[in-house]
C-alpha positions as CSV (number, residue, x, y, z in Angstrom):
1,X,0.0,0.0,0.0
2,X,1.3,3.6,-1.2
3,X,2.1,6.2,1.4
4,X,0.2,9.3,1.3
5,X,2.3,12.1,1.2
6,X,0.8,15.4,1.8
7,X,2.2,18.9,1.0
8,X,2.0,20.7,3.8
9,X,2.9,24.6,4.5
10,X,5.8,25.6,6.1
11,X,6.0,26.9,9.3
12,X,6.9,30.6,8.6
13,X,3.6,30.3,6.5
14,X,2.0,29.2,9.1
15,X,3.4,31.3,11.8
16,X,2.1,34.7,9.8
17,X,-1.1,33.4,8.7
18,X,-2.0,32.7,12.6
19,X,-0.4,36.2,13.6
20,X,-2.6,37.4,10.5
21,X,-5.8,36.1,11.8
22,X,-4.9,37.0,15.3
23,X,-4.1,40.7,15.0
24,X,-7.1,42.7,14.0
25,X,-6.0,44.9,11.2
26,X,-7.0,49.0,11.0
27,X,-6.8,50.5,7.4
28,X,-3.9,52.3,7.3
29,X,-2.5,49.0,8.4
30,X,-4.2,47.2,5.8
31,X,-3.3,50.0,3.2
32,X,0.6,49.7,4.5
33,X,0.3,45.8,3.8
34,X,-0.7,46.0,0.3
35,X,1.6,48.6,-0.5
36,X,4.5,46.6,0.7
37,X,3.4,43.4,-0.9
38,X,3.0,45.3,-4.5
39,X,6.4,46.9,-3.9
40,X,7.6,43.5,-3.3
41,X,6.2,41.9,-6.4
42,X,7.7,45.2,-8.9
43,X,11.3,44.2,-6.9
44,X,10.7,40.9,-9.1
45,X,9.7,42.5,-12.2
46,X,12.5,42.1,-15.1
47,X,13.0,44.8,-17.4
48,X,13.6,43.8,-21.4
49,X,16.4,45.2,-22.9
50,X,16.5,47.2,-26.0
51,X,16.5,44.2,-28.7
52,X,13.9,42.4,-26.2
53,X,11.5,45.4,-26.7
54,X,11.9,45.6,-30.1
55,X,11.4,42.2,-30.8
56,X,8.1,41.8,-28.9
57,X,7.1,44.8,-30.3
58,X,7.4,43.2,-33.8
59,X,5.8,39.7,-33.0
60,X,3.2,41.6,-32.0
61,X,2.7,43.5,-34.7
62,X,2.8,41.1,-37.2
63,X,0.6,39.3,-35.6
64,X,-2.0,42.1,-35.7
65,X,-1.1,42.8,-39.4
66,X,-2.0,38.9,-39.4
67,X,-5.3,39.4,-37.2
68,X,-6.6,42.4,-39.5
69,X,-5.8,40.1,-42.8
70,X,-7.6,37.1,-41.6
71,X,-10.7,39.2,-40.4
72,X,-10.9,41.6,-43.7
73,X,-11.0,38.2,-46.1
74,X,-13.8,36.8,-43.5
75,X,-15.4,40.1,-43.7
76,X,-15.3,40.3,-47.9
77,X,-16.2,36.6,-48.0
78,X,-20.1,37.4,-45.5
79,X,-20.2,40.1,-47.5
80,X,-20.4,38.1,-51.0
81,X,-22.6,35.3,-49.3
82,X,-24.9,38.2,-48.2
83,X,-25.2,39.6,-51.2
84,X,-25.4,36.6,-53.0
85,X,-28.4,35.6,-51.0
86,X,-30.2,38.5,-50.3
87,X,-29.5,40.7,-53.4
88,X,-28.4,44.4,-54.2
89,X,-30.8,46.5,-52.2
């Protein structure tokens, strides 16, 4: 018979979740917490350098180029089966 294994939280996790729940927050304190923990996620942002930017910046707009194509031969092709069925007005 297989052992269960389960992934449990660590025990810093566990240790601020239960000083978290125990401590009453006000709002400024609330307001103070979020601000840090944004701050602390745009610490682990990465920047792209030049040729990254330029790059992207190309894939992306071929791909609309692409996008628009596509959508303009759907487009023309409705527009012939509408007026195929329906008639000039």
């Amino acid at each position: 018979m297989a052992r269960k294994v389960v992934d449990e939280p660590g025990e810093e996790v566990v240790a601020n979740a239960r000083m978290a729940r125990e401590s009453k927050r006000g709002p400024f304190a609330r307001v103070s917490l979020f601000v840090r923990q944004v701050m602390a996620e745009l610490r682990k942002v990465v920047t792209p350098t030049r040729k990254e930017l330029l790059s992207y910046t190309g894939v992306v707009l071929v791909f609309v180029v692409i996008m628009m194509a596509i959508v303009s031969v759907f487009d023309w092709v409705f527009a012939l089966a509408v007026t195929f069925m329906f008639g000039t007005p």
